[in-house]
C-alpha positions in Angstrom: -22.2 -32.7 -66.4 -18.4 -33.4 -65.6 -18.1 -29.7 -64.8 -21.2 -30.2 -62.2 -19.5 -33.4 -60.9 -16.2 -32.3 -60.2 -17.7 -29.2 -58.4 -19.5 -31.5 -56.0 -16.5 -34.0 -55.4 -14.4 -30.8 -54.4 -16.9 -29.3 -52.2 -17.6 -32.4 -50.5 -14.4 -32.7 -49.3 -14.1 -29.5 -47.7 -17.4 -28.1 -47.1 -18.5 -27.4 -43.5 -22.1 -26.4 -44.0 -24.0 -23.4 -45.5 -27.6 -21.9 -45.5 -28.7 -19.5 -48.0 -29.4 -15.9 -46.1 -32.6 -14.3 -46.9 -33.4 -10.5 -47.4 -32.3 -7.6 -44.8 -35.9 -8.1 -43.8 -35.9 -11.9 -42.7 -32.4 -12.1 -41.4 -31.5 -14.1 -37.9 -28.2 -13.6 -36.1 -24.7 -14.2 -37.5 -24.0 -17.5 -37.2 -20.6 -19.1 -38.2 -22.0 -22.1 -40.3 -20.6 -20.6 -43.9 -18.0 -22.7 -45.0 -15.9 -20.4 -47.2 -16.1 -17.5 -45.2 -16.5 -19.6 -41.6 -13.0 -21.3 -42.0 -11.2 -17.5 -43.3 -12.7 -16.3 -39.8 -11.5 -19.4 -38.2 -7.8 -18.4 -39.0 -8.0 -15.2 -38.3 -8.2 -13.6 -41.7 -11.8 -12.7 -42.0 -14.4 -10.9 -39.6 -17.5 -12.7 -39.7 -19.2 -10.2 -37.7 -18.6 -7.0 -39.4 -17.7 -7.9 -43.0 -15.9 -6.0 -45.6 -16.7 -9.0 -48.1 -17.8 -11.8 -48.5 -18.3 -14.6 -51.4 -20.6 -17.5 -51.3 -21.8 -19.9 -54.2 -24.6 -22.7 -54.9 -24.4 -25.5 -57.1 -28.1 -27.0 -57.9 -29.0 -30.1 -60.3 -32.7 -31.1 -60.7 -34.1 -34.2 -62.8 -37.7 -34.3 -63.3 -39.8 -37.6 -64.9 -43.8 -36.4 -66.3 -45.6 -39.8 -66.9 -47.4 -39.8 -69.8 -51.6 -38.5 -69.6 -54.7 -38.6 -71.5 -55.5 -35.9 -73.4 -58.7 -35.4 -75.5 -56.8 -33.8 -78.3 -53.0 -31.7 -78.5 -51.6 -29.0 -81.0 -55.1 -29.0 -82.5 -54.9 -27.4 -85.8 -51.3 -26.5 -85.6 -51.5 -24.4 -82.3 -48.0 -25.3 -80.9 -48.5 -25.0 -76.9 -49.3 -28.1 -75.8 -47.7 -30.3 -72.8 -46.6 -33.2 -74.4 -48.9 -36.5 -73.7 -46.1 -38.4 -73.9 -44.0 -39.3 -71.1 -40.7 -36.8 -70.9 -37.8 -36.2 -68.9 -36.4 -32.5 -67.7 -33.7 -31.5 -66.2 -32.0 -27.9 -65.0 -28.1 -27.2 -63.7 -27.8 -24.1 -62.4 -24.2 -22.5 -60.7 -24.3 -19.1 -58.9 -21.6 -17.3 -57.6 -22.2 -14.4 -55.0 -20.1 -11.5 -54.3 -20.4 -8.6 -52.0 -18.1 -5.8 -51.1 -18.7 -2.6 -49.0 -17.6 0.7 -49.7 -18.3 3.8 -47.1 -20.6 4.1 -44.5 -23.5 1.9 -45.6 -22.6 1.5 -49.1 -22.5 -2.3 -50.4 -21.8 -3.9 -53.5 -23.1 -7.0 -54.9 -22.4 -9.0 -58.2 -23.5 -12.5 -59.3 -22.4 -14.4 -62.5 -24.5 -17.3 -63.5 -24.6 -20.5 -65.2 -27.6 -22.4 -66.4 -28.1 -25.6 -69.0 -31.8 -26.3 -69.3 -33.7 -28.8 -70.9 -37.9 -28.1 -70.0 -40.6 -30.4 -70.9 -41.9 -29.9 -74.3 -40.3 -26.3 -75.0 -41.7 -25.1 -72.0 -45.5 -25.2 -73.2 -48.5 -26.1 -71.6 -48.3 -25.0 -68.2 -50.2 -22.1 -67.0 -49.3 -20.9 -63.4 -48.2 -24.2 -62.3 -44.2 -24.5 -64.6 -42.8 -27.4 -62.6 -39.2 -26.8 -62.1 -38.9 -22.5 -60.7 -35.1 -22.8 -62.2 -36.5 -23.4 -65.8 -36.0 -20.1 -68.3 -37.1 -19.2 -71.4 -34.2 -19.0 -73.1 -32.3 -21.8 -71.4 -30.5 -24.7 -73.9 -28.9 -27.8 -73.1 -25.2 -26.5 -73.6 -24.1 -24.0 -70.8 -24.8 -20.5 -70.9 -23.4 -18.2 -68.7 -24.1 -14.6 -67.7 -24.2 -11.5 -65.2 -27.3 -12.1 -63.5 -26.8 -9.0 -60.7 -24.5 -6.2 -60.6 -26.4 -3.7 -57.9 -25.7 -1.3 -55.3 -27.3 -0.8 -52.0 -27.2 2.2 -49.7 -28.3 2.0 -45.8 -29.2 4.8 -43.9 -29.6 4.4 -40.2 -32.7 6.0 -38.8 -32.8 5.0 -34.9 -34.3 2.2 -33.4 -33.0 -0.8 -31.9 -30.0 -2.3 -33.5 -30.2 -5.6 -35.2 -27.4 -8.0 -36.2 -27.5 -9.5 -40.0 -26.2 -12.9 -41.0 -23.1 -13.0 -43.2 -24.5 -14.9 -46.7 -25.0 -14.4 -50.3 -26.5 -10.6 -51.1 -26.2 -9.4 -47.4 -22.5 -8.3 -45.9 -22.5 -9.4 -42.0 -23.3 -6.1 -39.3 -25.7 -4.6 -37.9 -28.6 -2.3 -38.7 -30.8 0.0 -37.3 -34.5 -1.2 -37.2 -35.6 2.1 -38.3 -33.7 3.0 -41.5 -34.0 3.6 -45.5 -32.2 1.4 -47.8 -31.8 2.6 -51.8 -30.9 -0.3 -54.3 -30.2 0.3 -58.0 -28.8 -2.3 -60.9 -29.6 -5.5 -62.0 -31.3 -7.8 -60.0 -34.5 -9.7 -59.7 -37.9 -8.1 -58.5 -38.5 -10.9 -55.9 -35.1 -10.9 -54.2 -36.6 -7.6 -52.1 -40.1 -8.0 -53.4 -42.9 -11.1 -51.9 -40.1 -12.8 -49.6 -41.9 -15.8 -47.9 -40.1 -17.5 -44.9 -41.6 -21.1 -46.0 -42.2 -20.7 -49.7 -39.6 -18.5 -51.4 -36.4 -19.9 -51.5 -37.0 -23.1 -54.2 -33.5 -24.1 -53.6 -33.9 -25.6 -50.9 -37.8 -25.7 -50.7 -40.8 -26.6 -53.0 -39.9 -27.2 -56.7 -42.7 -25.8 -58.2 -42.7 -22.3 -59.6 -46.3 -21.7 -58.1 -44.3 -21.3 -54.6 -42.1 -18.7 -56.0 -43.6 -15.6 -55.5 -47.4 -15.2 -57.1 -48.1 -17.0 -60.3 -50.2 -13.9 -61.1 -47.4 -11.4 -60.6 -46.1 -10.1 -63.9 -43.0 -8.8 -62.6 -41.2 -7.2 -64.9 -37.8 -8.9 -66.3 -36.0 -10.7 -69.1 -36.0 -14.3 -70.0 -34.3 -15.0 -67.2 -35.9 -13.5 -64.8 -33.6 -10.3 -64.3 -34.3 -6.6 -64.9 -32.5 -3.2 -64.2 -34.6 -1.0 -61.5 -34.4 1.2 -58.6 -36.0 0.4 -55.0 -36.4 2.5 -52.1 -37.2 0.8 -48.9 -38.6 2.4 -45.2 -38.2 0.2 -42.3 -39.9 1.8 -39.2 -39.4 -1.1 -36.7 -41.7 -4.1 -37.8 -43.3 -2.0 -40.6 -41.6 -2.2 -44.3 -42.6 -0.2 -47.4 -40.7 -0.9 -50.0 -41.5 1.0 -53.9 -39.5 0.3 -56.8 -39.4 0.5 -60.9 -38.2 -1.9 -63.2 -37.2 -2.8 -66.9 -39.6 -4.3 -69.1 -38.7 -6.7 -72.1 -38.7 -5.1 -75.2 -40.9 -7.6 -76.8 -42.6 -10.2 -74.4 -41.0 -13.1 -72.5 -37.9 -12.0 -74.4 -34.2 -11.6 -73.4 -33.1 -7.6 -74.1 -34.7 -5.2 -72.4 -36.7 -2.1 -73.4 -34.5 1.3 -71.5 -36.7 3.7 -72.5 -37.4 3.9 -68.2 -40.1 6.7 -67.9 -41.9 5.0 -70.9 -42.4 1.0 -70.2 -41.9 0.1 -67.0 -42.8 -2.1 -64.0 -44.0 -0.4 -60.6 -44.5 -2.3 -57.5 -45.3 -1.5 -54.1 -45.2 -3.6 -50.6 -46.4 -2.8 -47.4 -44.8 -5.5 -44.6 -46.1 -5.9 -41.1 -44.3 -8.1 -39.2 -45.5 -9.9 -35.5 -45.8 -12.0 -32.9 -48.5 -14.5 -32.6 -48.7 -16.8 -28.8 -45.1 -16.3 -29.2 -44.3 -17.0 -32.7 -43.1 -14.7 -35.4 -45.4 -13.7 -38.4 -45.6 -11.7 -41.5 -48.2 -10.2 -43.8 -47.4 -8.1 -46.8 -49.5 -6.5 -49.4 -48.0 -5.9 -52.8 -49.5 -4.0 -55.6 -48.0 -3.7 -59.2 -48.6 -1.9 -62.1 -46.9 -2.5 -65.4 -46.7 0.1 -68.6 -45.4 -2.2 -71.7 -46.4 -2.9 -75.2 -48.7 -5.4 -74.4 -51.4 -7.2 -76.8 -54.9 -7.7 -74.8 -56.9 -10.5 -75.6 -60.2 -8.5 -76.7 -57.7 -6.2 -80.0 -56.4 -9.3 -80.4 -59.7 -11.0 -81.2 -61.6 -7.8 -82.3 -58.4 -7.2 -85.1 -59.4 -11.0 -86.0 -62.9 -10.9 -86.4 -62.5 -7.8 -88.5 -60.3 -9.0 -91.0 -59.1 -13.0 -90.8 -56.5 -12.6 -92.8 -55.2 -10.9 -89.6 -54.2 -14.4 -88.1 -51.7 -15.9 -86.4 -49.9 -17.4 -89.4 -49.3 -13.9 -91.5 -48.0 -11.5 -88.8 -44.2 -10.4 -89.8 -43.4 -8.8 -86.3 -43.2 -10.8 -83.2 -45.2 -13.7 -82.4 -44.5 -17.4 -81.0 -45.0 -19.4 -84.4 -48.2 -20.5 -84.4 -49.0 -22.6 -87.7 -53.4 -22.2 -86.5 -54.4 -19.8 -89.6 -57.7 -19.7 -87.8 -56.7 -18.3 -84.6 -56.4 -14.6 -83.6 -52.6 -13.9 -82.6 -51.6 -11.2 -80.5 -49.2 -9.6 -82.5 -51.8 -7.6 -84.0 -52.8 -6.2 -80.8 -50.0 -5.0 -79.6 -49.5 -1.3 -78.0 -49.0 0.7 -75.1 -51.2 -1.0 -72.1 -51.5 -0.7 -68.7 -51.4 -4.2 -66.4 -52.0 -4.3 -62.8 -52.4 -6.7 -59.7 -52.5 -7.2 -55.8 -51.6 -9.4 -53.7 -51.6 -10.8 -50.3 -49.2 -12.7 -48.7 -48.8 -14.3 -45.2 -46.6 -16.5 -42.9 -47.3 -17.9 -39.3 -45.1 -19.7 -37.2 -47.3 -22.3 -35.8 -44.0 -23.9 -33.7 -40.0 -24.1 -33.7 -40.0 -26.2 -36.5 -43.4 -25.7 -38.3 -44.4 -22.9 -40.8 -47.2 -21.7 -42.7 -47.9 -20.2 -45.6 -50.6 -18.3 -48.1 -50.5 -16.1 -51.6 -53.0 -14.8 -53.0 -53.1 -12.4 -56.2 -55.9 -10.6 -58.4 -54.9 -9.2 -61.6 -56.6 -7.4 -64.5 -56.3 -9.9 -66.7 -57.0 -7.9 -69.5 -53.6 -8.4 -71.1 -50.9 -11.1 -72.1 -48.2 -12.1 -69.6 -45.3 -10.2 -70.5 -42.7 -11.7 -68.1 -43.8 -14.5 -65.8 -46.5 -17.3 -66.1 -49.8 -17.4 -67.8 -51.9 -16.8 -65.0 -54.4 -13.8 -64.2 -55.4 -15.5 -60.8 -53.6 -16.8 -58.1 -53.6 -18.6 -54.9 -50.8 -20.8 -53.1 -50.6 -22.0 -49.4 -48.9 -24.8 -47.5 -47.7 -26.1 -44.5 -43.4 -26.6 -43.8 -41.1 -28.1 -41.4 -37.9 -29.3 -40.3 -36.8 -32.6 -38.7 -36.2 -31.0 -35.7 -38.8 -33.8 -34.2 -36.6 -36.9 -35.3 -32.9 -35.5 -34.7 -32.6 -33.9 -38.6 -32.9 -30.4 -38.0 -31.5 -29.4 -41.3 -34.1 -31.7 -42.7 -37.1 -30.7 -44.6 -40.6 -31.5 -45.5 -43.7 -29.6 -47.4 -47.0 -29.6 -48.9 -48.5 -26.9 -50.8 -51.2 -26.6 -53.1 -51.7 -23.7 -55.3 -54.4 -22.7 -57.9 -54.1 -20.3 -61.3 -57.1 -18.8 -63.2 -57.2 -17.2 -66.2 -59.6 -14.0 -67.3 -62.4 -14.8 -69.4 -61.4 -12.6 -71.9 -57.6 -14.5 -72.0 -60.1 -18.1 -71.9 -62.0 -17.1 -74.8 -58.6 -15.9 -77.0 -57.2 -19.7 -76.1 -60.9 -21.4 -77.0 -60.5 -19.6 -80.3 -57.1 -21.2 -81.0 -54.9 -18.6 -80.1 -51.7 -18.5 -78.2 -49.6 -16.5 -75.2 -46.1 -16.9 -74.2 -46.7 -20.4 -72.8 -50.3 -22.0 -73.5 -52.9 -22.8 -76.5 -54.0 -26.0 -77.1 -55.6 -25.2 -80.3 -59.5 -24.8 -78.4 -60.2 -25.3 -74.2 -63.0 -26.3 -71.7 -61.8 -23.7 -69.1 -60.9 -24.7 -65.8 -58.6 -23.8 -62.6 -54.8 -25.0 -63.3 -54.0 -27.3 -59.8 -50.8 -28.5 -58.0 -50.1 -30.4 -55.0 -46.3 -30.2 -54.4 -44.8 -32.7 -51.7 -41.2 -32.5 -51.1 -38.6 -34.0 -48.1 -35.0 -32.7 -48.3 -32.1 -34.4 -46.5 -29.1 -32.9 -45.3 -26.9 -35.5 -46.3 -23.6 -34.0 -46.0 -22.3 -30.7 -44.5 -23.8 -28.1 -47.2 -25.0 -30.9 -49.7 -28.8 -31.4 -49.3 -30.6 -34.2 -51.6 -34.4 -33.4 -52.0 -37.3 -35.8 -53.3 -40.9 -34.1 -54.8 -44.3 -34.9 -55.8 -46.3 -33.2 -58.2 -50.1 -33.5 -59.2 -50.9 -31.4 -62.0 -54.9 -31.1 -62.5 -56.2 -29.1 -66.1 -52.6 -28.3 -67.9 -52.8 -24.9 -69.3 -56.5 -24.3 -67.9 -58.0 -27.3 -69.8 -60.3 -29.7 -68.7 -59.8 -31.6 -71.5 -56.0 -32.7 -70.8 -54.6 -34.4 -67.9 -53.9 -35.1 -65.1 -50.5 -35.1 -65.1 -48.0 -36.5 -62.2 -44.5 -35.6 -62.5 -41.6 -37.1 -59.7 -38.5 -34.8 -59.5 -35.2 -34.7 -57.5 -33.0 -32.4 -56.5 -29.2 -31.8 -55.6 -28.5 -29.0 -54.3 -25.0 -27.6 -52.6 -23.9 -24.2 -50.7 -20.4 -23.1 -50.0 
């Protein structure tokens, strides 16, 4: 904590304010608003315009409060993935340097270290789709733990079109591009920072808190613990079309940290189509994403079938992995593991209504055959919301939202819970199956020049898909710097 307040006592003193850019896709004209590099272009030393380099970092601290809820019963027979009744507090730090270089013609380099010290409510069990802080990992501890989170390359080339000037910011060098060109981008990064970008629900820095408005709940997107992966992507822009297809590392054992390299044998696939348009004068964007994942996966119906054949086959006697589970009358998934195929698609829009309003809807189908491997326990998802800025009362820099999203699970993943068993995140120890809910409410001020403060709201309606357990309310706030 000293570390996080010395950083923001320093920045606050020289800081002249700082916006996080978003993919190639989504970018608006250069603007010179980045501190760091803003006051280097200022003297003369740097080109804001056309950069060689660049290097931007964030700085984000969120506290979150869950009161406590009733709950009909929790843990039952020494299933271990309930949320806590009890009233908890959580809290995430998070520090992200970003670094970019360019090498020949349309050759960029980007890497990111990162710090994170975590502490989730109740281990990070008994949410479904709806984990209430996005910054939460699996892995994450209290002490500091810090890492290469990207190390990628990214070639551009130009195709024709119109030309198109590109921001400076973190993971995009300032220039232009051609609206019709092919970009190639290989290393380690996340899926979603080129896949299901959303204008108004995307970037949880600085907008909702809740992981729901991430990116869908029901995308398994293949990475580690953290959220990273190795992969390659090649992207098509043909003026306001996109197509984007790329393939991704898997875990080698789910919602774990190393990942599996054997690439031509488990992998994550994805594919987007982007259209992007005008509306009575306001911009818009729909994109369609498919994915379709090859891992050693247990499905619900071995796991359950191995069970009923033989309980000794439970979840307390399995010597490879599993997530603990002390309910010897409960299938666990460890004995169902094997090579399985998991898939999904996805819809996802964004409408300009005005200047300063937005909004927003996702909405995903998956097989639901299988456990989650990477992201959140849900097979079904929806999300939409409305955004804007304080534009209307002077605070353009200001923010307010209200989204409400809504997970599902398969029958097939219900019935495995109902019977006691586990997944990477929920099991209450039995379940009266219902739709996980959240409304998120959040206002963010821009208090000082790159320092925003952000308040939120969360209702959480039937934790981990059960009807039996909540509601649950949890108040959050944020800080949240960029230099």
């Amino acid at each position: 904590m000293m570390f996080f307040k010395l950083l923001f006592f320093i920045i606050a003193l020289f800081t002249s304010g700082a916006i996080l850019a978003e993919t190639p896709e989504e970018k608006s004209p250069a603007r010179n608003e980045f501190s760091m590099m803003g006051a280097l272009s200022d003297w003369g030393l740097h080109d804001l315009q056309d950069e060689r380099w660049n290097a931007y970092a964030q700085a984000t601290y969120i506290s979150g409060w869950k009161s406590a809820f009733p709950a009909a019963y929790t843990n039952l027979n020494g299933t271990p993935n309930s949320l806590s009744p009890n009233a908890e507090r959580s809290f995430t730090a998070t520090f992200s340097a970003y670094m970019g270089f360019k090498g020949w013609q349309g050759a960029e380099f980007y890497a990111v270290p990162e710090m994170i010290s975590e502490e989730p409510l109740s281990g990070l069990k008994g949410l479904g789709g709806s984990i209430q802080n996005f910054e939460l990992q699996k892995n994450g501890t209290v002490s500091a733990t810090w890492y290469r989170a990207r190390a990628f390359y990214r070639q551009t080339v130009s195709l024709g079109g119109a030309t198109q000037a590109v921001a400076s910011g973190p993971l995009q060098l300032a220039g232009n591009l051609d609206s019709r060109r092919f970009v190639f981008t290989a290393g380690n990064l996340s899926v979603i920072d080129i896949f299901d970008q959303n204008t108004y629900a995307g970037n949880l820095r600085q907008q909702f808190f809740n992981m729901a408005f991430m990116t869908h709940a029901a995308y398994d997107f293949a990475a580690d613990a953290r959220g990273y992966s190795w992969g390659v992507v090649g992207e098509f822009y043909y003026d306001n079309w996109a197509f984007r297809l790329g393939r991704f590392l898997t875990p080698k054992n789910p919602n774990d940290l190393p990942l599996d390299f054997r690439f031509f044998q488990f992998y994550g696939d994805q594919a987007e189509l982007v259209h992007k348009h005008t509306l009575f004068g306001q911009s818009g964007a729909v994109r369609l994403l498919a994915y379709r994942n090859r891992e050693n996966v247990g499905s619900w119906q071995d796991a359950i079938a191995a069970f009923q054949a033989n309980p000794a086959q439970n979840a307390t006697t399995c010597t490879g992995f599993n997530y603990g589970s002390d309910n010897a009358a409960a299938p666990d998934l460890c004995w169902a593991r094997k090579p399985n195929i998991k898939m999904g698609v996805g819809l996802n829009l964004e409408q300009a209504l005005t200047e300063d309003i937005g909004v927003f809807f996702r909405g995903m189908y998956a097989d639901g055959k299988t456990e989650v491997y990477s992201y959140t326990s849900s097979d079904r998802s929806l999300a939409l919301g409305v955004t804007m800025t304080g534009l209307r009362w002077g605070r353009p820099q200001d923010g307010l939202g209200i989204g409400y999203a809504q997970s599902w699970i398969s029958e097939q993943h219900a019935q495995f819970l109902r019977m006691g068993g586990i997944d990477g995140f929920i099991g209450d120890g039995y379940l009266t199956v219902k739709p996980e809910q959240v409304i998120d409410v959040y206002y963010k001020l821009h208090l000082l020049p790159s320092i925003w403060l952000s308040a939120d709201y969360q209702h959480i309606a039937n934790p981990g898909y059960n009807a039996d357990r909540g509601p649950v309310d949890i108040v959050s706030g944020r800080v949240h710097i960029e230099f």
